[in-house]
N, C-alpha and C positions, 0 to 999 in steps of 0.2 A: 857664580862669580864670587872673585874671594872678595869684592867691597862693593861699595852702592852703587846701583845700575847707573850705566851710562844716562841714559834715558831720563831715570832720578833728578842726576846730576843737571842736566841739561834745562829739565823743566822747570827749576829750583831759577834760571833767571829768564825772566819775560822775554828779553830781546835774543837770546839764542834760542826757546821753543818756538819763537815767531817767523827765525830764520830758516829754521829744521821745518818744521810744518811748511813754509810755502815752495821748499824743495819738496817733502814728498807731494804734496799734492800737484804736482807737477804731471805726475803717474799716479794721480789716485790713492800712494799707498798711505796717507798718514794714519788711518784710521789701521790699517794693519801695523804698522809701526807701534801704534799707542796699546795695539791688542795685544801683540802676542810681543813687548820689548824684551823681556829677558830674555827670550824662548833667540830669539833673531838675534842677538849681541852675542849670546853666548857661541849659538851656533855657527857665527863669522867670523868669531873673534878664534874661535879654537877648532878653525878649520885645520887639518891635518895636511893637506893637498895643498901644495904653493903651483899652483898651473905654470908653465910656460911656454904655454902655444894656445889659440884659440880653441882649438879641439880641445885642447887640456878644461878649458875653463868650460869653456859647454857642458861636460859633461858634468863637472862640480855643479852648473848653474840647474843640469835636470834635476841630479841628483838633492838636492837643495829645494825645489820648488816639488816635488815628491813628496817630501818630510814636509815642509811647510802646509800641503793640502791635508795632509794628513794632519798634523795639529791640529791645525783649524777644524778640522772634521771631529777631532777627541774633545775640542774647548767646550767647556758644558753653560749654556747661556743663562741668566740667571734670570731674564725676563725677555718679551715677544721681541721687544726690539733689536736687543743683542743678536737674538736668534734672525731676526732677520739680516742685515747687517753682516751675520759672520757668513750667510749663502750669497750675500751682495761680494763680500771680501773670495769666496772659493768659483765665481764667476769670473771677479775681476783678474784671479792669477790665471784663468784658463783663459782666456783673450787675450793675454800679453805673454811677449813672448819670454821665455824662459832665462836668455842669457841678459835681455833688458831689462828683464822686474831685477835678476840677481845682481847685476851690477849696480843698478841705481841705488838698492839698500848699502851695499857694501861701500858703495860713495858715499852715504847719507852719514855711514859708520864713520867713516874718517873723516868727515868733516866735524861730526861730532866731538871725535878726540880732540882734533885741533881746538874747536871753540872751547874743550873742556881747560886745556892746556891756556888757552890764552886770558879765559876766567880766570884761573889760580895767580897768572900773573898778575894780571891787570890788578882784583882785589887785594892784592899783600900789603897795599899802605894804609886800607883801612881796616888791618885785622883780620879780615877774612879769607874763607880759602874753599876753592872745590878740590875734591878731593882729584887726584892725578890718576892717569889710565895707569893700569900695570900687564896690557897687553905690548904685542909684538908684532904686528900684521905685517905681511910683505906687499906694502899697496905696489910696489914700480911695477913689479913682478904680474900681477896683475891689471893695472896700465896698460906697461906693454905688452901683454896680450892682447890687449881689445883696440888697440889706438887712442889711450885716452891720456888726457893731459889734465890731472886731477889739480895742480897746484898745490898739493899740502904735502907738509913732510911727514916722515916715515916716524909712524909711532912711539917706534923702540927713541926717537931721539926727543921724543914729548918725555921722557922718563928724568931725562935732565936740564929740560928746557933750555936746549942749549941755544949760546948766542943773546939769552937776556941778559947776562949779566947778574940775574937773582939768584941767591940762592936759594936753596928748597927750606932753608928755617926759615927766610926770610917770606919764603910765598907762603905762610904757616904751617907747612908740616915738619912733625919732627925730623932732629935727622937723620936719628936712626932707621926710623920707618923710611923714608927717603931713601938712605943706601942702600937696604934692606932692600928693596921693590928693585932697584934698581941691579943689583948686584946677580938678584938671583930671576932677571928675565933673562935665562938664556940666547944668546944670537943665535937668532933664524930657528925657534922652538916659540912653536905659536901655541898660544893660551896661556893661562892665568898665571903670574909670577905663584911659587910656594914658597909660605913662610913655613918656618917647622914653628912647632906649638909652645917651644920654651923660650922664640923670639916676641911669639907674638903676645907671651904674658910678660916680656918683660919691656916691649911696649905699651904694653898698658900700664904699667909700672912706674918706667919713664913719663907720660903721658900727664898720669894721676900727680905725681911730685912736680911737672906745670903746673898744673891747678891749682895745686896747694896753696903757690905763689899770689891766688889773687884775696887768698884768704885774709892775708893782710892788708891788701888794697881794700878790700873790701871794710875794716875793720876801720880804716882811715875814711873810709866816704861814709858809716856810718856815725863817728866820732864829729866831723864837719858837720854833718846833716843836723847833727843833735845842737850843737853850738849854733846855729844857725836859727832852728827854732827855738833856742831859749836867747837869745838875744838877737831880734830883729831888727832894733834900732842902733847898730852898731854899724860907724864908719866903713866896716870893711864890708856889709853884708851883699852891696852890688858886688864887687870883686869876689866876694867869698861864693858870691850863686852863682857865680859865671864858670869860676875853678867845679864847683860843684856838677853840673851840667858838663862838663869837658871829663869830668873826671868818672861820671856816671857812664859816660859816653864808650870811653876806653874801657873800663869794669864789663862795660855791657857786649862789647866784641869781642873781648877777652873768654868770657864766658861763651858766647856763639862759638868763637872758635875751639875752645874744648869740648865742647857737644859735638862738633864737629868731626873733632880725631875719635872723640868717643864713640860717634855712632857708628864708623869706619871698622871698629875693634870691633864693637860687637857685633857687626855684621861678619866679620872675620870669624870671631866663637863661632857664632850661630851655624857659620857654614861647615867648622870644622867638626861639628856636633852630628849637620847632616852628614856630613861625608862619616862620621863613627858610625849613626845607626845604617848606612848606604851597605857598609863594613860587614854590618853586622847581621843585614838578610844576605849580600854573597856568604857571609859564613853558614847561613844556614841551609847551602848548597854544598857547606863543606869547605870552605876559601882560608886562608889561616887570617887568626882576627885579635887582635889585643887588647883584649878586656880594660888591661892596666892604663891605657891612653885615658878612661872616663878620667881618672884622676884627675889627669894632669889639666884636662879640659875642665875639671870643675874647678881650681885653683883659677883660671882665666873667670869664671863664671863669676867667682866671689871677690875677685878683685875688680871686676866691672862693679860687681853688687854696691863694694865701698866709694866706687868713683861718680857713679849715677845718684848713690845716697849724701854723696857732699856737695855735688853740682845741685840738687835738686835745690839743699840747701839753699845753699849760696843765691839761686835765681831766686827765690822765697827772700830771701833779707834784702836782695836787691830789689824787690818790686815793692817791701818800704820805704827806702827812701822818694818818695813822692815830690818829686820837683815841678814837675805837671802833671794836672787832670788824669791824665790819660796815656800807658803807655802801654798800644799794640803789640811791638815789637818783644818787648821781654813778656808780655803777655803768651804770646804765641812761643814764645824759647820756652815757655815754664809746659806749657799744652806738652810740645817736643819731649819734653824730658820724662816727664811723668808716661808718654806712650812708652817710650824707650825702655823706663823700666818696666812698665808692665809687661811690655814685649818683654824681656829679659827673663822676669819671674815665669812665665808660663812658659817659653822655650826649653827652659832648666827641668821643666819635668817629663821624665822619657820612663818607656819599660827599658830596663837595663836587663832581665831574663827574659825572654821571650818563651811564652806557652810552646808545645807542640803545633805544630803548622798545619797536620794534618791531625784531629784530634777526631778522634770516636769517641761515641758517646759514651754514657755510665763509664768514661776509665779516668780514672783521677791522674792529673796534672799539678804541675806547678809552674808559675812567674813571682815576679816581684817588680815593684817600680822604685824609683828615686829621683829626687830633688838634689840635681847637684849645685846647693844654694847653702848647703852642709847649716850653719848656725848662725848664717850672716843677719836673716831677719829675725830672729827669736824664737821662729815657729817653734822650732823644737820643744822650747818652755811648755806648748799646750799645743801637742802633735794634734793633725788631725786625720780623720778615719777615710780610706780609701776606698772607693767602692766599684767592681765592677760589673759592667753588664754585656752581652755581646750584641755587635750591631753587623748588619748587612752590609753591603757594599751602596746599596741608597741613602741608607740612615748616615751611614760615614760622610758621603757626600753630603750630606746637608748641611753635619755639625763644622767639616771642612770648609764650607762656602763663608760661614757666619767670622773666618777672623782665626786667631792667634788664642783670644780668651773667650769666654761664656756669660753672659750677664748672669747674674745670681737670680735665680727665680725659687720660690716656696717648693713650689711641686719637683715631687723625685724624678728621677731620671729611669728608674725601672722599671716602667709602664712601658717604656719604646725600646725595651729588650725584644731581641728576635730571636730569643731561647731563656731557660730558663737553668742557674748554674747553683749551685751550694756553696758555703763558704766563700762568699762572695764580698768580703770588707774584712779589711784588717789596717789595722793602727800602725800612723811612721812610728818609727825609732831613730835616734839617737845613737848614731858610736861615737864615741868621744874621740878614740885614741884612732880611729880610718877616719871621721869626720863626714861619716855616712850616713844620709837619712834617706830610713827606705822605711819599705811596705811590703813585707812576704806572704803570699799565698801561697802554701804548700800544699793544702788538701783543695783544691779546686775538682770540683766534677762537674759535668756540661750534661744535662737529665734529660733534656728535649730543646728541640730547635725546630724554629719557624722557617719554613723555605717559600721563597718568592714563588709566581708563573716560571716556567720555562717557558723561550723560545724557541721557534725553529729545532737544530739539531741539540741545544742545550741539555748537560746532564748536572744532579747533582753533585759531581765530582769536577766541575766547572764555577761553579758557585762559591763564593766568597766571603768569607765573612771577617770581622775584627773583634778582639777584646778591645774594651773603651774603657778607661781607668779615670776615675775624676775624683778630686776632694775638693771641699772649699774651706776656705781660709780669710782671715782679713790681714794685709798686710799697707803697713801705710795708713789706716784708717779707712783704709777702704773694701770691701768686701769682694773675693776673686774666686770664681771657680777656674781649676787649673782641671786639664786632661790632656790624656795621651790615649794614643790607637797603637795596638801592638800590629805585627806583620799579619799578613793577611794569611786567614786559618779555613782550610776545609775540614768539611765537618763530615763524616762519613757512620754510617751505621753497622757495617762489615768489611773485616779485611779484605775481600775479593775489590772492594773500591779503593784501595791504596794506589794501584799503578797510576790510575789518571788521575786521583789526585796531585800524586808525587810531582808529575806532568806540569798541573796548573800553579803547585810551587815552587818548584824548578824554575821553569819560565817565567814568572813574577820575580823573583829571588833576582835573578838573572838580568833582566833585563828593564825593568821599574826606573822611572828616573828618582833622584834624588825627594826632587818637589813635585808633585805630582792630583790628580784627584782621583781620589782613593776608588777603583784600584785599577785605572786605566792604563794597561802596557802594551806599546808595538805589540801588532799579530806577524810582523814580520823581519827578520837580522840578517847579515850578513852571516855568513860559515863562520869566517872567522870566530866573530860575537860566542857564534853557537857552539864551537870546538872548542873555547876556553871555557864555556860553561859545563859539556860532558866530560871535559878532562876535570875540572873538578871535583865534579861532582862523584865519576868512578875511582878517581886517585884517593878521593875522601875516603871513600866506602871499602875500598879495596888495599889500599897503603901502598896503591904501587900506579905512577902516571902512564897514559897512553901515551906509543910511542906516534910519531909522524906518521908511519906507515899502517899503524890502527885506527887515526884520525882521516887518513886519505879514503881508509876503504870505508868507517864510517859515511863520509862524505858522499860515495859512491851508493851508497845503498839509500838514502833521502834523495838521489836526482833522478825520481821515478820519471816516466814518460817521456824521457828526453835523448826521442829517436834522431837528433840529429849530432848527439855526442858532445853539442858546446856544454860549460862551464856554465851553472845559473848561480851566481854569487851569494842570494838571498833561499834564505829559508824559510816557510811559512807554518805559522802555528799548525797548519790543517795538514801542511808534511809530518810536521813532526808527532802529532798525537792523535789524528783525527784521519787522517785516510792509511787505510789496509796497504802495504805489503805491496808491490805488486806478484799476483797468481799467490797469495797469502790470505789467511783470515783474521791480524793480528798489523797493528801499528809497530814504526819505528820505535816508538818509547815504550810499549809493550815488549818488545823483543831484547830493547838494548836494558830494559828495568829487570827482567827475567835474568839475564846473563849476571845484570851486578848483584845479584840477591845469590845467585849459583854460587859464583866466586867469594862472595863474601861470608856463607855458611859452608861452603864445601871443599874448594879451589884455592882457598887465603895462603895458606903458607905457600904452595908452590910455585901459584902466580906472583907473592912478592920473591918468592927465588928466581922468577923468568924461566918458568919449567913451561909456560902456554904460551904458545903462541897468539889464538884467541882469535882477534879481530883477520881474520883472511879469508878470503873468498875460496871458493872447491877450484876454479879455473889457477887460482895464481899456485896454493897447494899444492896441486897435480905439477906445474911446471918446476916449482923450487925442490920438489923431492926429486924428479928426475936428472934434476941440474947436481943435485947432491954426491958430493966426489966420495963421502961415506958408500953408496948403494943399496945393494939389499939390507932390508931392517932398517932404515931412514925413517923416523915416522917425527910426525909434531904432533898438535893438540890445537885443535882448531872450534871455537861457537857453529855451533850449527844455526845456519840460514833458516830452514825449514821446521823447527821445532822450539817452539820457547824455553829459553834456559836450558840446552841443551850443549854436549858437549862430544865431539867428536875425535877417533885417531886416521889418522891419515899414514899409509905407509907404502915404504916400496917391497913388493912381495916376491917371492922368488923366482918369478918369472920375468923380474924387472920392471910390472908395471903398477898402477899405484893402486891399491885396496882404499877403500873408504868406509869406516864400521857406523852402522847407525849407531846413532847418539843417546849418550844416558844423562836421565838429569835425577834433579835431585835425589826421587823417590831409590832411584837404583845405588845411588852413593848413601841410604840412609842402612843400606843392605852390606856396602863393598866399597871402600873408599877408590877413589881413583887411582893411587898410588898402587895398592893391591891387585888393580885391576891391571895394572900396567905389567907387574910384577911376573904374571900368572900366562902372559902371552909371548912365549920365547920368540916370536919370527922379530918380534921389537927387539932392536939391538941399539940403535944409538939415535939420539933425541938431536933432531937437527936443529941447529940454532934460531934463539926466536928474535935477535939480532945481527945486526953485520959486524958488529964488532966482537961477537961472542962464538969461542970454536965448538965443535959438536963435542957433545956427552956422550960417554957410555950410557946405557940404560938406567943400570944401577947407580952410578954414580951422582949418576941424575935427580933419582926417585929413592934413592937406599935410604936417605932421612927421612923421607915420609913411609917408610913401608911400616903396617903394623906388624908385630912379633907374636908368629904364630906359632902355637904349642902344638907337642906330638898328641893325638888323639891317647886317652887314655881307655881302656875298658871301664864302665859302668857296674857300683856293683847292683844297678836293678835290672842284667841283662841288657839293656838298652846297648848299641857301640855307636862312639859317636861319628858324626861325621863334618866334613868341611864347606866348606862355600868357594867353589873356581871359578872361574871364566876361563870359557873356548870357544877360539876362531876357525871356522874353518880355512885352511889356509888355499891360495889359487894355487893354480897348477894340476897338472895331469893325476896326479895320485890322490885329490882332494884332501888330505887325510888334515886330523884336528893338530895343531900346533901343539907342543910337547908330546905328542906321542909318535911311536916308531911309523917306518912310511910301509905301505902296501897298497895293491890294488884294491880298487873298492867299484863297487856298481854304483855309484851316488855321481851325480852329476859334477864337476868339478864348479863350486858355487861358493861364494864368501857368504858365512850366516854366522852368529853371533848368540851364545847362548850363555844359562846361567845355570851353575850347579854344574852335576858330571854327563853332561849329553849335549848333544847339538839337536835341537828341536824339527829343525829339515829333514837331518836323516837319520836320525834316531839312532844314533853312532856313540855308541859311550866307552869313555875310557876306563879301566877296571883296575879300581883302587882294593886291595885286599882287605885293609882295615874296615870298610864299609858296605862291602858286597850284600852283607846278608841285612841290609837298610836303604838302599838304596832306592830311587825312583823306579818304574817302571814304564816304558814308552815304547809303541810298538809298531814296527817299521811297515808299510802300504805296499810296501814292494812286492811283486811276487814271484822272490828271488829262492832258490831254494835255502837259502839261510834265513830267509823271512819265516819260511813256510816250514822250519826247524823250530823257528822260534814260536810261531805261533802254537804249534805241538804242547811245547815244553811250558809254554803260557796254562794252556789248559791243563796240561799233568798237575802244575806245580798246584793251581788256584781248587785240583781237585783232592788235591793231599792234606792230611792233618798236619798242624802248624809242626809235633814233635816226633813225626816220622823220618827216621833217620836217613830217607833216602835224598831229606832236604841237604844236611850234611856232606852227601854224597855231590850231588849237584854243582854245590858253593865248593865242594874240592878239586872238581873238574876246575869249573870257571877258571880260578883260581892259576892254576898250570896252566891253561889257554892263554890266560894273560902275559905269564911269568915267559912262555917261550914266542912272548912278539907278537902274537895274534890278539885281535881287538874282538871284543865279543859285542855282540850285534843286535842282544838284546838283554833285558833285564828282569829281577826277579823280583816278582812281590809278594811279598809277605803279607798275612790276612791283619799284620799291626803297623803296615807302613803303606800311605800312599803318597803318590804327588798332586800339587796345587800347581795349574802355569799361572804363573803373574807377566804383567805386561814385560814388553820388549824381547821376548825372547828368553824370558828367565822362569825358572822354576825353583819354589822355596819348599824345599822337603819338613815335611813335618813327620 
């Protein structure tokens, strides 16, 4: 919420918590109300769905008591009772029925507005003020759905409290903040008005320059105060103690009420701060993120800094004038303020670099932290030394449970390390001219780490940990440790644990709420959720986004087991990284992490040129190439399903129907780029488009910028000749014969195979290059065809001749002219200085 909870606000006066309390306990729920209030306000207040039909609203109210069980299931108890209490609370939502728990809270809600609204009014003649809602609900809307006759009005017109006749400076808020709130709640745009962050320092601006104003009031009740005790027995002294009193009076709501607007803004900072670091783990899925905002937000920081260090003041000079014994009240306003700051100073300190997320160990890293409080309390004069250690996902919790700050204790913090890191403390600094005070650690290395039990199927590329950063300091006279938790980091010992790390980052990055305990996130999101997160995440990686049609079929391949063809809206951590394929031995995020790591070392330029098509199934493939008004030589470039990181061509072959090459991935692009491979297969003729709005390619037109620029084979002078690296398809159809070469009858089955170097490995069919004949592999055909049974002859002649018997000459001249008048030679020769190696796929690398 961008300002203090409802709830807050509510229980801040006796007679509206006593009203609210005996409504929910009507239904049980107060003790839920008082558990989970933010978690409830926000999620009603910025409901997305305005229902308008009862069906409409049921399904909001499952969907709602869902997420509710589920909380309450995440809430971590802090003692037995709690813990019992929150299983009393997840019985009571499953006994009541689902559309009457949701309604009665969302009553409770707008009954709340209104008492908040009728607060602000009622206190404006004695200085005070709650602060006003800055939602929108559409209560009628839902009313009338249910049949209900609520009596309150509609939010959005609490904004101007209209019909009192008050104005909004007069119910104590300013009025710009007033227009503000109200200008920019959109009609009929439910959730939290936004200020942009150069209004909202320049209402605290505005704000502070009120204040200022009691400085001289103040100055005046001091100056009385004094004349009063130095002359007692003065005529005027009854009249003057009574002004006194009156005047202390006003001073003193004067001051409440700017604590007031005070705490308002820096609930505002505070949240625009969470919302920067919220920023800044989607950025580290790749999201676009602006560094330059800390700025602007520490400028808001430092000008709270001055506003809370004058109010503090001021409460301070005001609790001398001592007119009675005893005063609670500004007692309790000084408590307030002195929290507020300390909240202030410790919220200011964040990592602003965030570590590696997935960090292996022995590899050196770097982060940094900062205090966006820049030189407002002096620190800087005598910086202090930063030190970190890294904590577990339990340890976080703990430090998380204890509050906002640390009590300062003797004993170090480096005993309840759960690893052990190098270069681990480094000294703030001081920039004068940015007004940046930070703390860099550039050489960090992480040497060894402590791993909790696993459970059940738990791995440790599941596992979670945090850098914990802390200094202490005395500010104020009083002594503070400050810390911050960086994003949550898996710790891995070998790269083959990257992908399911990636996984637990991803999905944390992803989907973590704002405020949270450390580092409990949904196991389960809607598609949607989970399509803006892979589109990120691959657009990031790759520089080029998915289109609709590569998100649908994504979509299609995580709705495993779902024989009856509906639509499952939600996706589950255990779809996504945790169960196999199905008829696969490899995960959805196995499969779709292989692909972006393909593209991103192999694939890059031409996938941002739109040369892949990529994300498409073998069924949809086969239909769009046939549909294809190009025809023969139609091909795309399709992910293969069945191989990780793998990439396939799809085309229509001269017989009209559609060929499908198995798939090469990296290791074979590390041999023959893709482009070249493309290059080398003439039945490819024109690359079918990998959008609707894009018309087809010629081949080369396509691929001609990526092709590499091959030289003519030169002779060697240590005898050696060289040779080339091609790719051949056998192509369908009746004459089988290899792609680029002349057509003729062959006894080979007519069979699509896919080879590497000058041969097709099925049928030992090689095309006869002159430059390289007398180097060439040797492969020898099973057939027993009388050209087999020719070759295998001349196998034995040749391997029984001396290497510089001219009759080899002889041989390699024949070949030669066999080739030169169209006929393919059937087999090949070896030389007692040349053999071949097969390597996987089909390929062979001649040495």
């Amino acid at each position: 919420m961008s300002s203090m909870s409802l709830w807050k606000r509510i229980s801040s006066h006796a007679d509206c918590e006593q009203r609210m309390a005996a409504y929910y306990n009507k239904k049980g729920l107060y003790d839920l109300r008082l558990c989970l209030a933010p978690w409830i306000e926000d999620r009603i207040m910025s409901e997305q769905i305005t229902p308008n039909s009862t069906n409409q609203l049921e399904l909001v109210a499952v969907k709602f008591i869902e997420d509710l069980q589920q909380k309450l299931l995440s809430t971590r108890a802090s003692d037995q009772v709690l813990k019992y209490r929150l299983v009393e609370l997840c019985a009571l939502i499953q006994r009541t029925p689902a559309l009457e728990l949701y309604t009665h809270l969302r009553s409770g809600v707008q009954k709340e507005l209104q008492l908040a609204a009728e607060k602000s009014v009622a206190v404006a003649s004695a200085g005070q003020s709650m602060p006003l809602n800055t939602y929108n609900m559409n209560n009628a809307a839902v009313a009338a759905a249910v049949g209900m006759n609520t009596g309150y009005v509609d939010a959005s017109d609490l904004l101007g409290v209209a019909g009192t006749g008050v104005s909004p400076v007069a119910g104590g808020m300013p009025a710009g903040l007033m227009h503000n709130m109200a200008e920019t709640a959109a009609p009929g745009r439910v959730g939290p008005a936004k200020m942009e962050l150069y209004e909202v320092h320049n209402q605290i601006f505005q704000s502070f320059n009120e204040f200022t104003t009691c400085s001289e009031s103040l100055k005046v009740l001091v100056q009385n105060y004094r004349y009063m005790l130095n002359a007692p027995n003065s005529p005027d002294a009854e009249r003057l103690f009574k002004s006194l009193i009156e005047d202390k009076a006003a001073l003193v709501a004067r001051l409440r009420r700017s604590f007031m607007f005070y705490d308002q803004l820096q609930d505002l900072v505070i949240t625009e701060l969470k919302n920067w670091r919220r920023q800044q783990a989607l950025a580290g899925n790749g999201a676009q993120f602006s560094e330059n905002m800390l700025d602007d937000i520490q400028r808001c920081f430092e000008l709270l800094e001055s506003f809370v260090t004058h109010l503090l003041t001021a409460v301070k000079e005001t609790l001398l004038v001592r007119i009675v014994n005893d005063d609670p009240d500004l007692n309790c306003l000084l408590e307030q303020v002195q929290v507020a700051q300390k909240n202030l100073v410790c919220s200011a300190f964040i990592v602003d670099k965030q570590p590696p997320q997935v960090m292996k160990t022995n590899t050196r890293f770097a982060a940094s932290v900062r205090w966006l409080l820049g030189s407002q309390l002096g620190i800087h004069m005598n910086p202090p030394t930063v030190e970190c250690i890294i904590m577990s996902e339990l340890q976080a919790q703990r430090f998380v449970t204890r509050g906002t700050h640390m009590d300062v204790t003797n004993g170090s913090l480096a005993g309840q390390s759960s690893g052990e890191i190098q270069n681990c403390s480094s000294t703030m600094e001081y920039q004068q001219s940015s007004h940046v005070f930070s703390a860099s650690f550039r050489n960090m290395q992480l040497k060894k780490i402590k791993r909790a039990e696993k459970k059940g199927t738990e791995s440790v590329m599941d596992e979670k940990f945090a850098l914990f950063f802390y200094a202490t300091t005395t500010v104020n006279d009083y002594q503070i440790r400050v810390w911050t938790l960086s994003l949550p980091v898996v710790v891995i010992v070998h790269g083959n644990q990257e992908p399911q790390s990636w996984a637990t980052i991803t999905w944390d990055n992803a989907f973590a709420d704002i405020v949270r305990d450390p580092f409990v996130v949904t196991d389960r999101v809607t598609w949607r959720q989970l399509s803006v997160a892979l589109n990120t995440k691959f657009g990031s990686c790759t520089q080029r986004a998915l289109t609709a049609e590569n998100l649908e079929f994504l979509f299609e391949k995580l709705q495993r087991d779902n024989i009856a063809g509906e639509r499952n809206e939600y996706i589950s951590w255990n779809q996504f990284c945790k169960e196999p394929l199905p008829d696969r031995t490899f995960t959805f995020w196995e499969w779709f992490f292989a692909i972006m790591k393909l593209t991103k070392d192999h694939l890059l330029s031409m996938w941002k040129a739109g040369r892949i098509t990529g994300f498409i199934n073998k069924a949809k493939a086969h239909d769009d190439l046939l549909r294809a008004v190009t025809g023969i030589g139609t091909f795309l470039l399709r992910f293969s399903d069945s191989e990780l990181g793998g990439v396939t061509i799809a085309y229509v072959n001269a017989c009209g129907s559609v060929t499908m090459l198995s798939p090469w991935t990296a290791r074979d692009f590390q041999i023959l780029n893709l482009a070249d491979r493309i290059r080398d297969l003439d039945m490819l003729r024109c690359l079918h488009p990998t959008d609707v709005n894009v018309q087809p390619l010629d081949r080369d037109l396509a691929f001609g910028d990526f092709y590499t620029q091959r030289a003519e084979p030169t002779p060697r002078v240590d005898g050696y000749v060289p040779s080339t690296i091609r790719v051949q398809v056998r192509t369908s159809g009746d004459t089988g014969s290899i792609s680029g070469t002349p057509h003729h009858s062959m006894q080979s089955p007519p069979q699509d195979s896919m080879s590497m170097g000058n041969y097709s490995p099925r049928s030992g069919i090689m095309s006869c290059n002159p430059s390289s004949v007398a180097t060439t592999s040797y492969y020898k055909d099973d057939s027993d065809s009388d050209d087999g049974i020719v070759a295998r002859a001349l196998e034995n002649y040749v391997n029984n001749t001396a290497p510089d018997d001219p009759i080899l000459d002889q041989i390699s001249h024949t070949i030669y002219n066999v080739c030169a008048n169209g006929q393919e030679a059937q087999w090949m020769m070896q030389t007692k200085s040349t053999y071949a190696v097969p390597s996987p796929h089909n390929q062979t690398v001649q040495y």
